[in-house]
N, C-alpha and C positions, 0 to 999 in steps of 0.2 A: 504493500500500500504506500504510496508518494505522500509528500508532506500536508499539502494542502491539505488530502482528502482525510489523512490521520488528523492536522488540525480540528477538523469539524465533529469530526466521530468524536473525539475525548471533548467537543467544549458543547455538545449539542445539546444537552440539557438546560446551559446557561443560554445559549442562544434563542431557544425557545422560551425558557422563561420570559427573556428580555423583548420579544417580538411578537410576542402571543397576544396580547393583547387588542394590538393593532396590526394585521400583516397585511393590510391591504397594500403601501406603498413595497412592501419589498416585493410581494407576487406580482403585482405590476410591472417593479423594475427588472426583475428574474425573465419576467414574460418579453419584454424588449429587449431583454440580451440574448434570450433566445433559450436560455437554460428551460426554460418551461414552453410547453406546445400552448396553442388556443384555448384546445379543448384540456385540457389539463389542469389550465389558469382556470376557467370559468367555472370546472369542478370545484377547485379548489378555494373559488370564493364561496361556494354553495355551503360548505362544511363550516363547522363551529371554525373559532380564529387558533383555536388550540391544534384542534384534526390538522388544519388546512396548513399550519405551522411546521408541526409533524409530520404532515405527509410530506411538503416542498423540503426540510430537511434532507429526509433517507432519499429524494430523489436529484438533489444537490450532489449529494456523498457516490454517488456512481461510481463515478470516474474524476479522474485530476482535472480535467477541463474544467467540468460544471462546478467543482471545489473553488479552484482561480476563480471565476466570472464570478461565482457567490461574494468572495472576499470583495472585487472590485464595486459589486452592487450593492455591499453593505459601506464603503465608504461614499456613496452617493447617498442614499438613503438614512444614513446617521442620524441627522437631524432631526427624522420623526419620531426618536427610538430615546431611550434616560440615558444619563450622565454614562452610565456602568458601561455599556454595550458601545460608546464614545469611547471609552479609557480601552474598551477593548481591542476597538478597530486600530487605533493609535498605538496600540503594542505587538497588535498579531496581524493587521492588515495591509500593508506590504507583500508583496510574494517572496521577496529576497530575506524577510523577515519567518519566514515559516518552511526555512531549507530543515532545519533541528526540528525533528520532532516535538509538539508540545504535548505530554503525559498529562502534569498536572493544572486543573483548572485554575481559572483567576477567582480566587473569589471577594467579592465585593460586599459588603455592609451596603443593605437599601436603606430607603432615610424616608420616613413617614412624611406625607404632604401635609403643610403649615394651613393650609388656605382651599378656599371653594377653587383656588385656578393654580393650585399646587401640581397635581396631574399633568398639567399642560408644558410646565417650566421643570420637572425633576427633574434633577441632575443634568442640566444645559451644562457645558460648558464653554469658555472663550476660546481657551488655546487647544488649539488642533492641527497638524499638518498633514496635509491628504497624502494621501500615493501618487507615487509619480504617473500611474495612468490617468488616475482622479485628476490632478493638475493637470493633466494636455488636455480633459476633456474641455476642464474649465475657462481655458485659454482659447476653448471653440464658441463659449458662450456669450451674448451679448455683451457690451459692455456696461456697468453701473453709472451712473449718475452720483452715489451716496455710498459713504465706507459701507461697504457690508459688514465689516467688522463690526462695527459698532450693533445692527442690526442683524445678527444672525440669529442669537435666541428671541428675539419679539417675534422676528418674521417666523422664524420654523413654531413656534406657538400660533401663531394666526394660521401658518397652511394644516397644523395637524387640526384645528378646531373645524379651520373650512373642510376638512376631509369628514371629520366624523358628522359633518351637517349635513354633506353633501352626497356621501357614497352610498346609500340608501334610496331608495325609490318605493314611496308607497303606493301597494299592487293591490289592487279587490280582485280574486276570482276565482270561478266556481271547479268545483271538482270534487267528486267522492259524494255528492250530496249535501252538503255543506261550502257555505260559504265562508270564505276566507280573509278577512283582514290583516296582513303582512306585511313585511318591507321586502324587500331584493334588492339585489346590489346593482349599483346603475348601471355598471358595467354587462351585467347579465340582460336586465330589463331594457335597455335606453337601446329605442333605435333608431337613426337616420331621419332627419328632416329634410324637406324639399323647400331649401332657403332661396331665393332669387333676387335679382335687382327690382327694386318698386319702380317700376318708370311711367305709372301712373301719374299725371299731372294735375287730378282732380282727385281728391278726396271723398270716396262714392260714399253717398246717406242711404243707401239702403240698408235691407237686413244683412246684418254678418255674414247666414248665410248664402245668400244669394248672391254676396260683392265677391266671397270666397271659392263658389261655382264659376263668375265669371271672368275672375284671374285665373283660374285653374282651364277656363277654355281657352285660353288666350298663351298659354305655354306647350309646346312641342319639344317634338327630338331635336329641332337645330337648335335649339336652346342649352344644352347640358353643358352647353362650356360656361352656361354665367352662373350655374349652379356653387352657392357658397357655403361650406362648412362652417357651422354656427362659432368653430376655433379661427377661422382665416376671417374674421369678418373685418377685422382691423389690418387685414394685408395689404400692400401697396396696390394701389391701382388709377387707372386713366396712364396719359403721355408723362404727367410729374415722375410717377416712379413712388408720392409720397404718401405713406398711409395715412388714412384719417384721421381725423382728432375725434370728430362727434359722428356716433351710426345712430341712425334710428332704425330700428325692426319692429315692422309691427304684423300684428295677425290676431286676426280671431280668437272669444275665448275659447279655452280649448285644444286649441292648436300645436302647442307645444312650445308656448315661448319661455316660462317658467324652468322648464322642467330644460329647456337646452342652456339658460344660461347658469342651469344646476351643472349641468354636463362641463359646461364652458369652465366654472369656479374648479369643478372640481378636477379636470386637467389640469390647470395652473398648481392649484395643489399638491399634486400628486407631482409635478415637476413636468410634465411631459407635453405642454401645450402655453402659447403664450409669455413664454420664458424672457422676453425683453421687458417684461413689467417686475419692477421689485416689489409692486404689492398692489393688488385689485382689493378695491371695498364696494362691497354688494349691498345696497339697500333696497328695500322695500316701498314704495310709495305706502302701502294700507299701513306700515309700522309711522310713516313719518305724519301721517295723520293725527295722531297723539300730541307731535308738539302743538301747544296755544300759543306757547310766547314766542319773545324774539329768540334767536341761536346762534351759533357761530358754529361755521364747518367745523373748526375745530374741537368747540363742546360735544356736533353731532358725533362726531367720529370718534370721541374719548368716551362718550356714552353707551353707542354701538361695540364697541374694540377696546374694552379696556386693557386689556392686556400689553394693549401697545400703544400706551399714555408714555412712558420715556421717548420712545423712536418717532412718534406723530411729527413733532419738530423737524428730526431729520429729513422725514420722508416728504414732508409739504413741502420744505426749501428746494427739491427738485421735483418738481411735481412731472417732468416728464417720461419719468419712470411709473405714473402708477395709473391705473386705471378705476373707474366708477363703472359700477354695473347699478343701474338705476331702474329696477324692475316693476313695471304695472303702473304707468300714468293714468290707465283709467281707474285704476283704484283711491287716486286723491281727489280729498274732498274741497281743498284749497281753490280759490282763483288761478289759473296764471296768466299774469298779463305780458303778454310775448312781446305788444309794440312800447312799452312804457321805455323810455328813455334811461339807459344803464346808468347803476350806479358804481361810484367807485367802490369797490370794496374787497376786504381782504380774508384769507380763511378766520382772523378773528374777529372780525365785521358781524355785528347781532341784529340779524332782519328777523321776519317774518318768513316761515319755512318755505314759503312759495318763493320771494322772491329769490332765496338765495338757491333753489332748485333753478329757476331760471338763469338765474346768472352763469350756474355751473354748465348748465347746457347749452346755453348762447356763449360761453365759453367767455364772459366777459370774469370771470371767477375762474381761477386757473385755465386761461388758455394751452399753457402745454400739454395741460393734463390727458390722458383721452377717455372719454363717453361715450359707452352704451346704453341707447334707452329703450324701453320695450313699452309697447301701447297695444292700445285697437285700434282699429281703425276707426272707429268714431269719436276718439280724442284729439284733437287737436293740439299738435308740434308741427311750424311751419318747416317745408323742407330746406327752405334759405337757411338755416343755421346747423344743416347735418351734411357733411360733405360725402355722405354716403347712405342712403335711404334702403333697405330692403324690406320684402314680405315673405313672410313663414304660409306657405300652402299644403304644408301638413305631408302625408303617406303618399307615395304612388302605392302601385298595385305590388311590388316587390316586397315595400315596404308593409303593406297590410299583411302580407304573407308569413313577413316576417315576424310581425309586431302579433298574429295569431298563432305560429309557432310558439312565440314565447311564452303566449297567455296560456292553453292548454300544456297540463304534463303529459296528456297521451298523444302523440304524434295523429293517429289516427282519427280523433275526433277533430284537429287541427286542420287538419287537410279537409274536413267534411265542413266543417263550419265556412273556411274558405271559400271552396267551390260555391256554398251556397250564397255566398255575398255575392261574390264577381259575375255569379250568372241572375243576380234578380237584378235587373236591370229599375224596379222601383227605387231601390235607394242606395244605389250602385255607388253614389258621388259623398255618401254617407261617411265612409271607412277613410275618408283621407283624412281627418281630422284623429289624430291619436285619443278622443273624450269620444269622438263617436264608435272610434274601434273599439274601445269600453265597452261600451254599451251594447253594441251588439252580440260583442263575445259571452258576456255575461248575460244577452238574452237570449242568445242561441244554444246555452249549455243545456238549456231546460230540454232543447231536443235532440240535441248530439249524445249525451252522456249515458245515456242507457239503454246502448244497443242490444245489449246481450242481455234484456229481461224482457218478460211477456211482455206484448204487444199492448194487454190492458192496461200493465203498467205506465207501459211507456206515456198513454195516452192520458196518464190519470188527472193531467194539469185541464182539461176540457178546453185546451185550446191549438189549433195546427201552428204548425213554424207562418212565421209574420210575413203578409203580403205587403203590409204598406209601410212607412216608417212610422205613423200614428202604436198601431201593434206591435212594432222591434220597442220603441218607447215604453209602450203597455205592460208587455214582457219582461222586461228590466225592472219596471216598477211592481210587475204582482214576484218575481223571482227575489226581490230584495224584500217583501213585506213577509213570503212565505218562510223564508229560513230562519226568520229574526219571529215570527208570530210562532213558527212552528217550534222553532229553536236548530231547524235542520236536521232533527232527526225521529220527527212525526210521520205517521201513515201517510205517504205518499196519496192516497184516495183518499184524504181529508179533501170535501168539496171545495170547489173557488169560493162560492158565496162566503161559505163561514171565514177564508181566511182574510179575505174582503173586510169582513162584517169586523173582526177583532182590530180595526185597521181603520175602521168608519169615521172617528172623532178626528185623530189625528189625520188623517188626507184631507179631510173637509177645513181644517185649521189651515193646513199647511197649504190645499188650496186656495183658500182666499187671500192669505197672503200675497202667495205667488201672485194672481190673478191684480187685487188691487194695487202691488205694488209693479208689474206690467205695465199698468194707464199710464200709472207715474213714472215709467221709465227708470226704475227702480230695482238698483240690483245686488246693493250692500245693505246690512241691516245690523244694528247695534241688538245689546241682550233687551230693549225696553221694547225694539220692533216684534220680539218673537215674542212676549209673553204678551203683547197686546192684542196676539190674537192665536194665544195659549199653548205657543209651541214652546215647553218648557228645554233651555238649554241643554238644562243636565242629562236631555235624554237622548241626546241626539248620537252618543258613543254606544248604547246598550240597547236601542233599538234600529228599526229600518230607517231613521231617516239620517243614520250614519252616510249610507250610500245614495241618500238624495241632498243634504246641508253637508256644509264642510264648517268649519270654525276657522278663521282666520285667526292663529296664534302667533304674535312677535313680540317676545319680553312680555311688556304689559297689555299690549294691544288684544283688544278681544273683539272681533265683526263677524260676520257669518254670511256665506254668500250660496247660493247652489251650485251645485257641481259644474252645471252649464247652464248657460241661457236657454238653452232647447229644454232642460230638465223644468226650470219653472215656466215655461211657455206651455208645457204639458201637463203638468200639474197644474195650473191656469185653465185649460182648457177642459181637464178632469173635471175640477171645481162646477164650471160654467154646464158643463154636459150631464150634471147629476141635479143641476138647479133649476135648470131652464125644461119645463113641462108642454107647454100650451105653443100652439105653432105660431100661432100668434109673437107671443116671446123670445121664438129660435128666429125669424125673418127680421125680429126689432134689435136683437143681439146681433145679423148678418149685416142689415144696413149699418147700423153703429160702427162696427169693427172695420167693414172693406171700404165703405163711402162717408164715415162720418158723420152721418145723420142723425140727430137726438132722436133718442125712444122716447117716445110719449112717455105718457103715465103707466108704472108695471110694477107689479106686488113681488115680480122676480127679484132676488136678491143680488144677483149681477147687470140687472141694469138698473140701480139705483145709486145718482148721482155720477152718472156716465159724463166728461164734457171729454172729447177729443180734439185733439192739435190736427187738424188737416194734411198739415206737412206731416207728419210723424206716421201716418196711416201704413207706411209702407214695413213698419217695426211689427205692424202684430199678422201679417202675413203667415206669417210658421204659425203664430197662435191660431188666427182661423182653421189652416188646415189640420191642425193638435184636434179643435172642436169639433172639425166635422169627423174623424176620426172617430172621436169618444162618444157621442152620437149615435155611429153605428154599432157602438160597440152595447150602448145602453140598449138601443132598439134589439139588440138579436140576445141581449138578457148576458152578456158578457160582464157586468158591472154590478151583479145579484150581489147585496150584500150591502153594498153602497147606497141603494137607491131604492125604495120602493113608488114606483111610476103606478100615478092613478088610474083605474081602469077607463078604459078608452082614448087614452091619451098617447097610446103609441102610434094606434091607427090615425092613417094618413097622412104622417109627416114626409114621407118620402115624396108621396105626389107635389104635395103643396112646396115643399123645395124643387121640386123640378119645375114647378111653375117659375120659382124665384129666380131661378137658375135662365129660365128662359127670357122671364122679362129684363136681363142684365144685357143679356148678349142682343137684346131686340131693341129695347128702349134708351139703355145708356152708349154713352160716348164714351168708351172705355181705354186707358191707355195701354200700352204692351204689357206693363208690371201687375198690371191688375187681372187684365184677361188670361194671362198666365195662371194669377194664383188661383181664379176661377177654375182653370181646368184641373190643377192642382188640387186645390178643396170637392172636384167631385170624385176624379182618384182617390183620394181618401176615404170618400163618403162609401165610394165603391158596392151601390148600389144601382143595380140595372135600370129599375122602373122611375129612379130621378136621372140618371146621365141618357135615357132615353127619350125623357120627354124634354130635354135640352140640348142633347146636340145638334137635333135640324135645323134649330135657329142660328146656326153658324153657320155662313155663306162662308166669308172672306177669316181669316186666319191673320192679320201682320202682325208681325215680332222680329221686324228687322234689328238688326243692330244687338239682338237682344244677349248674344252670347251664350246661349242655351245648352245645359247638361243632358247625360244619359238620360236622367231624372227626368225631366223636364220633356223628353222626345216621347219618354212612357206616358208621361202626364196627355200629351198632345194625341198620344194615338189610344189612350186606355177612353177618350171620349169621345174621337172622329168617328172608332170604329160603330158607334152607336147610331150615325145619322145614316140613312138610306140615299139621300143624296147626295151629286157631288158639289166639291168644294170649288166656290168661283175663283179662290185665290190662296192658294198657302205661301208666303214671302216668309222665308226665310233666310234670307240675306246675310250675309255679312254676321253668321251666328253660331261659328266654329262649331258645329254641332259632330263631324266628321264622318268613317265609316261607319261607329256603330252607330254614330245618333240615327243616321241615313236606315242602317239594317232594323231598330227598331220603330222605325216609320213606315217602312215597306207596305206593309199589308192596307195602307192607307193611301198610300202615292200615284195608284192608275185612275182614283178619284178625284184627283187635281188639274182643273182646266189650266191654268197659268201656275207653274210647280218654279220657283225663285229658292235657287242652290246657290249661288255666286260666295265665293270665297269663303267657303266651308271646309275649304283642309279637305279636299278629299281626291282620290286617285285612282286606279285601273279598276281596283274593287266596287268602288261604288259606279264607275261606267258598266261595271258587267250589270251590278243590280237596276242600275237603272234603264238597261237595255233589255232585261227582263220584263221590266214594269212596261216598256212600248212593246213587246209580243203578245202582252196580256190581250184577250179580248176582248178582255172589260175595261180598257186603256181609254180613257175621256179626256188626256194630256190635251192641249192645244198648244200651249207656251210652254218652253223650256227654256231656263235661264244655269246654264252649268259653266259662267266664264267665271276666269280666277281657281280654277281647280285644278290640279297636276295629273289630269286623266291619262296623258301621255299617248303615245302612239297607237300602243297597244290596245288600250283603252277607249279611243274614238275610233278605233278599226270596231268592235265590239256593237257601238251605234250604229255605226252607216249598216252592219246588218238587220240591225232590228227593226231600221226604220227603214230599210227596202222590203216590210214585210205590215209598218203601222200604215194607219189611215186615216188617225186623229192631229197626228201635231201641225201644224201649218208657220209656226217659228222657231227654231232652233239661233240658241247663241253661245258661241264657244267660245270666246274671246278670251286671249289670254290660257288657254288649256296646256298647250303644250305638245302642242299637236306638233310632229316633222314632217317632211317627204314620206316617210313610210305611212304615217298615216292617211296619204289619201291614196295609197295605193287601191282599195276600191270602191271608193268614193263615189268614180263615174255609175259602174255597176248597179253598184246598192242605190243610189239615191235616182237612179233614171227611172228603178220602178214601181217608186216613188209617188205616190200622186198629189198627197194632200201638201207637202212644206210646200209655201210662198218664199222662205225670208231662212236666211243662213249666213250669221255672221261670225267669222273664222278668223279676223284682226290679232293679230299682236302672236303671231304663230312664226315660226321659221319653217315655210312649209316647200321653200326651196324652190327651182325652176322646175321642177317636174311635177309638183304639188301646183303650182300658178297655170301650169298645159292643162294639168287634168281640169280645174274648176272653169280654163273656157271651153275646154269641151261637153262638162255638163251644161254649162251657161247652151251651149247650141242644142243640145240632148232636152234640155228643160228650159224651154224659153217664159216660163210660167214663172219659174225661181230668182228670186232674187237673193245674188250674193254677193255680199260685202268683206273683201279680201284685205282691201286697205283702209287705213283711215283718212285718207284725200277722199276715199268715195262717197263719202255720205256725208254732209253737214250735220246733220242733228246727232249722227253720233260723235263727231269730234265735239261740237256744244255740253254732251253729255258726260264727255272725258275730261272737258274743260271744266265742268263743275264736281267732279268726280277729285280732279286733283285739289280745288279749292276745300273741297270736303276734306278732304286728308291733312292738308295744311292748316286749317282751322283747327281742329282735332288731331293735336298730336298722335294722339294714345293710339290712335288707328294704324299709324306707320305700321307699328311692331303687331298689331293685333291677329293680321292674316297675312304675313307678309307682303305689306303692300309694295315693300323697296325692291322685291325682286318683281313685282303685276307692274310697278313704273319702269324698271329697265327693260323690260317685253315690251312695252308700246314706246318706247323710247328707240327702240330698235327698227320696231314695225316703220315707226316715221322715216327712219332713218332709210328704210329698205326702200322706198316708197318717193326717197328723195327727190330723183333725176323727173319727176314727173312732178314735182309741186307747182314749181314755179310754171306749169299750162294749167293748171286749173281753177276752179272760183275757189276752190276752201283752201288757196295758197296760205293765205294768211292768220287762218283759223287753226292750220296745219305747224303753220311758225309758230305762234301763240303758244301752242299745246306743248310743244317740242321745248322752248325756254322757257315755259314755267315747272316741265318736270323737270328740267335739267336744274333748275332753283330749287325744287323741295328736294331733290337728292341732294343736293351740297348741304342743305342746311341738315339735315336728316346726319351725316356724316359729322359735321362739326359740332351738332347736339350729343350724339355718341361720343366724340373724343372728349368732348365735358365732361359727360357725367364722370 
């Protein structure tokens, strides 16, 4: 046996002693030297700190290598670890130092901790000299600002605190029949966010989520290169080279902003991330809520961080070593007044905690410093004062996959809950949100987890896996009241009603809360808010509504908020759906909530003292569809327990809302946000006999511009497919909707006289489907609009057959498709026999000289057709490009939305193809025009990107 390895054999009991406690940083750093596998580390955080101690010892001890790398990764790690295990590495951590044998141990006198923060500071010591490998690494490392000397025991005290705050991830989930309230290690639990640049220039008011749906439609695969690690957010970037001082990130709640700049802390911590900062301090906006009076950074940060009251001094005189993590602006209840005229002020400067928040973020309060700040989206931080802006958009589908691996222990029900998300296209857009993967996982456990018992069993909950997200919601909510009412390990065939019933007092409390404090835009709540309408604090750890309220705890801060907005949007809607009887009442609650409109006079206890903000109407959207949900859930006796509904009072509500449903679409003037949730609230409703006597009355469809989810395609066809006739108009324009939205629209598409696809992201796939839908019989197409799609070659080869066999369409527009020479290869063929197209325009195509032969030789073949090759030939359609461009330069956000920079270089081209022939004809000028003003939005388009 070589010396290293003998070292550790005879000192391993001390070693463990001394590391047991805490091994999270050496398994860490073991796992980056490579001494430990993936799978090995992530075991071995699973295990007590003792096991996981013990086992990474005896697998240290192997061999001399893994012995060396151990020695060198305990003089990295020292710092986390007491005085002893310092004196140790200092005498045995050299390699040249442990050629002799060491037999006998060192043994050390421990020293009892003096203080509540003794633990944190035992046995520091000053003097220390690394090894000489430790010293080269160190000499790789950023440079300081500030002796470290001076601050090496403060700081390694603040990273071991941040490590024990941070390496923890609280998990709710179901398994074994029993529900589980636990921590995990972030390391095991924490997975990948889909960070991007915000290059939104408008701050959207709508619902979170809805704003969240329509970011998420607006990013693609040529996008992965802006993708940002929540650790690189402060990496250089633009032509400077220089990294930022101030980021703002925002997103949704829910999303994962908390829980990445947990990630964020606790890689610094751990040493392994962000290591040009000699000290990040993390606050809270809901902890700084507390102060009244005036403060001084200073005081803040001696009160936050005592531990590092001597070093504070050090560390502010260079303040370009440290960072602020300023987390949850929508959580302060303070003013901030962004345009007020700076004051001079210094870290001991005693404001008002707003203003000196401002000051730090407008950077007029240590400018060197650098800022990270985390919001929603409907808090206001202007972007002029963050030289780097992004948005959290939550999971892709890799990442749901993953983030359900980890929620289930059994692989197998993993894989089954998956599947069954990724293929319900109802609330497909649901799972990118890490609160809604929650949710669902823990509402799908109810039908995944019990394959292998009777079938009675299985079924004993009296309800199927969820078709709509009202039900994934529903789910969640009766599986949290069942384990906490039952205790988890009651007769599974205890009926719903009773567990419902045991559950009555408290939902109805905790709904009206919800519900009243909704109106009011209300989403934090002190202890005098909950018991004002009887939800007593204390109960909230020992019953169900552990996993519906969360308690907001920092030092002394005590607030309470739901899990998510969606959670009291639904419980809001619960409330309303158990109180609302008389149909009369449900149409006076529908006008109120979607239009605004005071309810009369009603003995209902949710429409008493309704006033709505007009503008704000678009916030209870998710709540409506929550309502109409819970509704159907009441009507079909899904709510027994809750509610006892007076006799006769259930008949005919379905009709009479389909009536409501018809007079919205007949008589109002409806905008895109609205007629959407419409169709949304009857997918919900997801009753035949009301989405039947209301979808005839939808002629025309528009939802241009609208950016429109998988969600939302289901929505569109779960109540077209109802109406018997066709539709005069479906414009979907400009509504990134793509293959799938297109593939769940399908069965709905041959009933579309005037069918508007234009810049939907879509390609050869949706050409084949939609060439399907023109062989149909039942094909009532007359207009097709499919310009701005990358249908390609192959893909309008696909058309010209289908439509050498329709006899509806009479306009076809390709503009911008992507069509080459190969693609008119049978062009003349197919479309000679042809009868019904008039109008075919092909602009902004490289269709080459043999593509320009073939379309005059149809032009002789079909002298009935008109086709539009160039854009000299037609005035009205250069008119139409010329406002097409104006539209895009108005509207930044458009550029990037559907790539418009590469649809401007295609028609930019087309003109250019098109040139030798301008100057004879009358749209010369019109043709010039078009030609230098996109050649303008592209340069500025270019120098707006090298900005940001």
């Amino acid at each position: 046996m070589n010396s290293a390895q003998q070292l550790l054999w005879s000192q391993r009991d001390f070693l463990h002693k001394w590391t047991c406690d805490h091994p999270a940083p050496l398994l860490r750093w073991l796992h980056d030297a490579e001494v430990l596998s993936s799978a090995c580390y992530l075991s071995l955080l699973e295990r007590s700190p003792s096991n996981a101690v013990a086992q990474a010892l005896e697998m240290v001890c192997a061999t001399e290598e893994s012995s060396q790398k151990f020695l060198r990764v305990l003089g990295e790690v020292q710092d986390y670890y007491c005085r002893d295990l310092q004196a140790w590495v200092e005498r045995h951590g050299r390699i040249d130092a442990v050629i002799k044998p060491v037999t006998t141990p060192v043994k050390v006198e421990e020293k009892k901790p003096k203080g509540p923060f003794a633990k944190l500071f035992k046995g520091k010591t000053k003097g220390f000299s690394f090894p000489p490998e430790v010293k080269a690494k160190e000499e790789l490392k950023p440079s300081r600002s500030v002796k470290m000397t001076n601050l090496r025991v403060p700081i390694s005290a603040h990273k071991t605190t941040l490590l024990k705050r941070t390496e923890q991830l609280k998990c709710y989930s179901e398994g074994n029949a029993e529900a589980s309230n636990s921590a995990s290690h972030i390391e095991i639990r924490y997975t990948d966010l889909f960070v991007t640049e915000d290059n939104d220039f408008i701050d959207s008011r709508q619902h979170e989520y809805f704003d969240l749906a329509s970011r998420r439609a607006r990013i693609y695969v040529h996008q992965a290169c802006q993708r940002i690690r929540p650790c690189d957010l402060l990496s250089p970037q633009g032509a400077s080279g220089r990294p930022p001082k101030r980021v703002k990130v925002k997103g949704i709640a829910g999303i994962g902003k908390t829980v990445a700049v947990q990630r964020m802390v606790y890689g610094w911590a751990i040493g392994k991330n962000m290591r040009e900062f000699t000290c990040i301090f993390d606050l809270r906006f809901r902890e700084l809520n507390l102060i009244e009076g005036p403060v001084s950074l200073l005081d803040l940060l001696l009160e936050r961080f005592r531990y590092l009251k001597e070093a504070l001094p050090d560390l502010l005189s260079s303040p370009s070593s440290l960072l602020f993590i300023l987390d949850g602006l929508d959580e302060f209840k303070f003013p901030l007044e962004w345009n007020d005229q700076d004051k001079n002020i210094d870290v001991g400067s005693k404001v008002p905690v707003s203003e000196l928040m401002v000051a730090l973020i407008k950077g007029s309060l240590l400018p060197e410093a650098s800022v990270i700040l985390t919001t929603r989206p409907s808090t206001e931080a202007p972007k002029r004062f963050f030289q780097r802006c992004c948005v959290v958009l939550g999971f892709e589908e890799a990442q749901v996959k993953e983030y359900t691996t980890k929620f289930y222990k059994d692989s197998e029900i993993a894989t089954k809950v998956y599947d069954y998300i990724v293929n319900n296209d109802t609330y497909l857009f649901f799972p990118s949100s890490p609160l809604y993967c929650y949710i669902i996982c823990t509402a799908m456990a109810e039908f995944f987890s019990y394959g292998t018992q009777d079938a009675g069993e299985a079924k004993s909950l009296e309800l199927n896996p969820p078709r709509t997200v009202s039900e994934v919601y529903f789910c969640y909510l009766f599986t949290a009241i069942k384990h906490h009412a039952l205790k988890g390990s009651a007769d599974r065939s205890t009926p719903k009603s009773e567990v419902l019933f045991l559950a009555k007092q408290q939902l109805t409390n905790l709904g009206k809360l919800a519900y009243e404090s909704l109106l009011q835009r209300k989403i934090m709540f002190d202890r005098a808010d909950l018991e004002k309408y009887s939800v007593t604090p204390a109960d909230i750890q020992s019953t169900f509504l552990c996993q519906i309220l969360r308690p907001l705890k920092e030092e002394t801060v005590e607030m309470f908020s739901f899990f998510h907005l969606t959670i009291q949007e639904h419980l809001a809607a619960l409330y309303c759906a158990i109180n609302l009887f008389s149909q009369e009442d449900i149409i006076q609650a529908l006008d109120a909530w979607c239009f605004g409109d005071h309810p009369p006079s009603s003995t209902a206890a949710p429409l008493q003292n309704v006033h709505l903000d007009m503008d704000k109407l678009e916030s209870l959207q998710m709540f409506t569809r929550f309502f109409m949900g819970m509704l159907r859930a009441r009507l079909e006796g899904q709510l027994d327990g809750l509610v006892n509904v007076p006799i006769g009072q259930k008949d005919g509500i379905p009709t009479r809302l389909g009536f409501w449903f018809q007079d919205q679409f007949r008589g109002r003037k409806l905008d895109n946000q609205t007629a959407l949730n419409l169709l949304h609230c009857l997918m919900e409703f997801h009753m035949k006999e009301t989405s039947t006597t209301a979808a005839p009355e939808i002629k025309k469809l528009y939802l241009f511009k609208m950016k429109l989810s998988v969600v939302d395609c289901a929505a569109i066809h779960y109540v077209l497919q109802f109406s018997p006739h066709k539709l005069e108009e479906l414009n979907l324009g400009y509504s990134n909707i793509g293959n799938r939205g297109l593939n769940r629209l399908r069965p709905i598409l041959h009933r579309c006289e005037s069918l508007y696809l234009r810049y939907n992201c879509l390609d050869r796939q949706a050409a084949i489907l939609e060439s399907a839908v023109l062989r149909s019989n039942a094909c009532q197409v007359k207009k097709l609009f499919m310009c701005g799609n990358n249908l390609g070659p192959e893909g309008v080869l696909e058309l010209w057959n289908a439509l050498a066999h329709n006899t509806t369409v009479e306009e076809l527009y390709l503009d911008i498709t992507g069509i080459t020479e190969r693609g008119t290869e049978n062009i003349v063929n197919c479309l000679s026999k042809n009868t019904s197209l008039k109008m075919l325009t092909i602009v902004g195509n490289d269709i080459g000289e043999g593509g320009r032969r073939r379309l005059k030789e149809l032009e002789q073949r079909r002298p009935g057709l008109r086709i539009i090759a160039n854009f000299v030939d037609d005035a009205g359609l250069l008119l139409a490009y010329l406002d097409w461009v104006e539209e895009i330069r108005v509207d930044k956000d458009q550029m990037d939305s559907v790539k418009n920079v590469d649809a401007l270089q295609s028609v930019l081209k087309g003109l250019q193809v098109a040139r030798e022939n301008v100057e004879k004809r009358e749209n010369a000028e019109k043709a010039k025009e078009l030609q230098t003003k996109i050649e303008e939005l592209l340069k500025s388009s270019v120098d707006l990107i090298g900005g940001r």
